[in-house]
MARLO-448657 format. One line per field, with one value per residue (C-alpha): z, x, y. Coordinates in steps of 0.25 Angstrom, whole numbers, padded with zeros to 4 digits, always signed. Each point is the difference from the previous one (the first is absolute). Layout:
N
w: [Z, ...]
u: [X, ...]
v: [Y, ...]
end
This chain:
134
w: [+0000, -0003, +0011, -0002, +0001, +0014, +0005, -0002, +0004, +0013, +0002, -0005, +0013, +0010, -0002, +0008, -0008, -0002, +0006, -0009, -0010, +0002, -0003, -0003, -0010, -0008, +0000, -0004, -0012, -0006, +0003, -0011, -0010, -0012, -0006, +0006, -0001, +0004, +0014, +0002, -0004, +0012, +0009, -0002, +0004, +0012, +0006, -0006, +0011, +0008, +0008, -0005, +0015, +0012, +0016, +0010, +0016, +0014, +0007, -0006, -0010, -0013, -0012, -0013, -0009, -0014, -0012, -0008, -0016, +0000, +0008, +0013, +0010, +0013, +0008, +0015, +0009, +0015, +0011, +0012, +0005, -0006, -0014, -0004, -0013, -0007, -0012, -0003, -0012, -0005, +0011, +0013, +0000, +0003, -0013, +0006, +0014, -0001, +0012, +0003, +0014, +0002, -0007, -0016, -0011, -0010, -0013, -0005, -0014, -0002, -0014, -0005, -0001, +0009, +0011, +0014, +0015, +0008, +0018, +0006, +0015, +0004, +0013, -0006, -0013, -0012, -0018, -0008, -0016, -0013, -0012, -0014, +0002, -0009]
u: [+0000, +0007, +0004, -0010, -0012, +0005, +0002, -0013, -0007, +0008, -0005, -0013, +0000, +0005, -0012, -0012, -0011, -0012, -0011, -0008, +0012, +0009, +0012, +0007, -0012, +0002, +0016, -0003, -0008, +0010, +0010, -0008, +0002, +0005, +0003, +0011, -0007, -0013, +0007, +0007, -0014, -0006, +0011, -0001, -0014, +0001, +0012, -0008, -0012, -0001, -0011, -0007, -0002, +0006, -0002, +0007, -0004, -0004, -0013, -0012, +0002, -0008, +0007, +0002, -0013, +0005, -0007, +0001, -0003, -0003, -0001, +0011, +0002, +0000, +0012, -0001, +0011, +0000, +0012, -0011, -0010, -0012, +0000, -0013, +0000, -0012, -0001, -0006, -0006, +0002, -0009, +0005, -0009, +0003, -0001, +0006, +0006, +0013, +0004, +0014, -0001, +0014, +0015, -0003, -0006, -0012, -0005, -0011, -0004, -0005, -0008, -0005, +0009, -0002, +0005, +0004, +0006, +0004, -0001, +0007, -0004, +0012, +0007, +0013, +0009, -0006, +0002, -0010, +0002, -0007, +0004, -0003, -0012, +0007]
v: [+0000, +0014, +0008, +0011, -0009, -0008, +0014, +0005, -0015, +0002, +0015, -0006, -0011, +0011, +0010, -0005, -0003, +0004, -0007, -0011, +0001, -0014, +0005, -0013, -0003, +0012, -0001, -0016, +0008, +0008, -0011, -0008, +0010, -0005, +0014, +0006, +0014, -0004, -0008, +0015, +0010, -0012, +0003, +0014, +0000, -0008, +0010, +0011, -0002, +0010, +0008, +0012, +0005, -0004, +0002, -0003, +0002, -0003, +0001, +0009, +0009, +0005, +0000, +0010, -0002, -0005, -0001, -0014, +0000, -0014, -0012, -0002, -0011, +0006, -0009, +0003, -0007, +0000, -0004, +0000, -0006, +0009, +0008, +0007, +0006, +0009, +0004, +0013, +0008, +0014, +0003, -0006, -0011, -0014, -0010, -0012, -0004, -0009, -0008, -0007, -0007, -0004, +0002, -0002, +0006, +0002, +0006, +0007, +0003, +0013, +0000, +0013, +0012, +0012, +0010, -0011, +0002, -0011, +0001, -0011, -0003, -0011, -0004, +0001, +0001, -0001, +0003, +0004, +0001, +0000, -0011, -0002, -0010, -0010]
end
Protein backbone atom coordinates (compact mmCIF):
# COMPACT_ATOMS: atom_id res chain seq x y z
CA UNK A 1 0.00 0.00 0.00
CA UNK A 2 1.80 3.51 -0.69
CA UNK A 3 2.67 5.41 2.03
CA UNK A 4 0.29 8.20 1.41
CA UNK A 5 -2.86 5.90 1.87
CA UNK A 6 -1.40 4.01 5.15
CA UNK A 7 -0.91 7.50 6.59
CA UNK A 8 -4.15 8.80 5.89
CA UNK A 9 -5.94 4.95 6.99
CA UNK A 10 -3.90 5.55 10.15
CA UNK A 11 -5.27 9.24 10.76
CA UNK A 12 -8.60 7.67 9.54
CA UNK A 13 -8.44 5.10 12.64
CA UNK A 14 -7.35 7.68 15.24
CA UNK A 15 -10.15 10.15 14.75
CA UNK A 16 -13.29 8.98 16.87
CA UNK A 17 -16.08 8.32 14.68
CA UNK A 18 -19.06 9.28 14.23
CA UNK A 19 -21.85 7.40 15.79
CA UNK A 20 -23.78 4.69 13.58
CA UNK A 21 -20.84 4.96 11.09
CA UNK A 22 -18.52 1.60 11.48
CA UNK A 23 -15.58 2.69 10.63
CA UNK A 24 -13.82 -0.62 10.08
CA UNK A 25 -16.67 -1.32 7.60
CA UNK A 26 -16.13 1.71 5.44
CA UNK A 27 -12.27 1.41 5.49
CA UNK A 28 -13.01 -2.54 4.57
CA UNK A 29 -15.06 -0.59 1.49
CA UNK A 30 -12.58 1.59 0.08
CA UNK A 31 -9.90 -1.33 0.75
CA UNK A 32 -11.96 -3.27 -1.96
CA UNK A 33 -11.62 -0.71 -4.45
CA UNK A 34 -10.16 -2.11 -7.44
CA UNK A 35 -9.60 1.45 -9.07
CA UNK A 36 -6.75 3.06 -7.38
CA UNK A 37 -8.55 6.51 -7.63
CA UNK A 38 -11.84 5.52 -6.71
CA UNK A 39 -10.09 3.61 -3.34
CA UNK A 40 -8.13 7.28 -2.77
CA UNK A 41 -11.81 9.64 -3.67
CA UNK A 42 -13.37 6.64 -0.76
CA UNK A 43 -10.46 7.46 1.62
CA UNK A 44 -10.85 10.95 1.03
CA UNK A 45 -14.33 10.96 1.95
CA UNK A 46 -14.04 9.01 5.04
CA UNK A 47 -11.07 11.41 6.51
CA UNK A 48 -13.08 14.32 4.88
CA UNK A 49 -16.06 13.72 7.66
CA UNK A 50 -16.18 16.33 9.80
CA UNK A 51 -18.96 18.14 11.87
CA UNK A 52 -20.87 21.16 10.58
CA UNK A 53 -21.33 22.53 14.14
CA UNK A 54 -19.72 21.45 17.18
CA UNK A 55 -20.16 21.92 21.18
CA UNK A 56 -18.52 21.27 23.81
CA UNK A 57 -19.39 21.69 27.79
CA UNK A 58 -20.51 20.88 31.13
CA UNK A 59 -23.69 21.23 33.03
CA UNK A 60 -26.72 23.40 31.41
CA UNK A 61 -26.27 25.81 29.04
CA UNK A 62 -28.33 26.97 25.84
CA UNK A 63 -26.43 26.89 22.65
CA UNK A 64 -26.10 29.53 19.45
CA UNK A 65 -29.14 29.00 17.33
CA UNK A 66 -28.11 27.68 13.85
CA UNK A 67 -29.65 27.53 10.72
CA UNK A 68 -29.60 23.99 8.69
CA UNK A 69 -30.33 24.11 4.63
CA UNK A 70 -31.10 20.54 4.81
CA UNK A 71 -31.26 17.42 6.68
CA UNK A 72 -28.49 17.11 9.91
CA UNK A 73 -27.89 14.31 12.50
CA UNK A 74 -27.88 15.73 15.83
CA UNK A 75 -24.97 13.42 17.74
CA UNK A 76 -25.26 14.14 21.53
CA UNK A 77 -22.41 12.49 23.65
CA UNK A 78 -22.59 12.53 27.60
CA UNK A 79 -19.59 11.50 30.14
CA UNK A 80 -22.20 11.48 33.32
CA UNK A 81 -24.81 10.07 34.53
CA UNK A 82 -27.78 12.33 33.09
CA UNK A 83 -27.85 14.22 29.58
CA UNK A 84 -31.07 15.91 28.53
CA UNK A 85 -30.89 17.55 25.24
CA UNK A 86 -33.96 19.86 23.62
CA UNK A 87 -34.30 20.63 20.47
CA UNK A 88 -35.65 24.00 19.72
CA UNK A 89 -37.21 25.88 16.71
CA UNK A 90 -36.71 29.38 15.54
CA UNK A 91 -38.95 30.22 18.25
CA UNK A 92 -37.73 28.80 21.44
CA UNK A 93 -40.02 25.92 21.47
CA UNK A 94 -39.35 22.57 22.22
CA UNK A 95 -39.45 20.02 18.92
CA UNK A 96 -38.01 16.98 20.52
CA UNK A 97 -36.57 15.95 24.09
CA UNK A 98 -33.33 13.85 23.83
CA UNK A 99 -32.33 11.87 26.64
CA UNK A 100 -28.81 9.99 27.47
CA UNK A 101 -28.97 8.18 30.95
CA UNK A 102 -25.42 7.18 31.44
CA UNK A 103 -21.83 7.81 29.81
CA UNK A 104 -22.44 7.18 25.82
CA UNK A 105 -23.95 8.69 23.00
CA UNK A 106 -27.01 9.15 20.55
CA UNK A 107 -28.19 10.86 17.29
CA UNK A 108 -31.10 12.60 16.10
CA UNK A 109 -32.07 13.18 12.60
CA UNK A 110 -33.25 16.40 11.93
CA UNK A 111 -35.30 16.42 8.47
CA UNK A 112 -36.62 19.65 7.32
CA UNK A 113 -34.26 22.75 7.07
CA UNK A 114 -34.72 25.78 9.13
CA UNK A 115 -33.59 28.32 12.12
CA UNK A 116 -32.54 25.50 15.58
CA UNK A 117 -31.03 25.98 19.32
CA UNK A 118 -29.90 23.16 21.33
CA UNK A 119 -30.29 23.40 25.75
CA UNK A 120 -28.61 20.81 27.20
CA UNK A 121 -29.49 20.12 30.92
CA UNK A 122 -26.45 17.27 32.10
CA UNK A 123 -24.80 16.33 35.34
CA UNK A 124 -21.55 16.45 33.72
CA UNK A 125 -19.25 16.76 30.52
CA UNK A 126 -20.79 16.61 27.52
CA UNK A 127 -20.21 17.29 22.98
CA UNK A 128 -22.86 18.13 21.06
CA UNK A 129 -22.30 18.41 17.12
CA UNK A 130 -24.05 18.61 13.67
CA UNK A 131 -22.89 15.74 10.77
CA UNK A 132 -23.70 15.21 7.36
CA UNK A 133 -26.86 12.83 7.78
CA UNK A 134 -25.06 10.22 5.39
Amino acid sequence: MPRGLVILAAAALAATPAPGLDLAAALGTCRAEADEALRLACYDRLAARKPALEHRGAGNRVLPRFDLDGPARLVFESTDAIMVVYLLDASGAVIQNLHQAGAGAGSFLIQKPGRYGIQVNASGGWLIRLEDPG
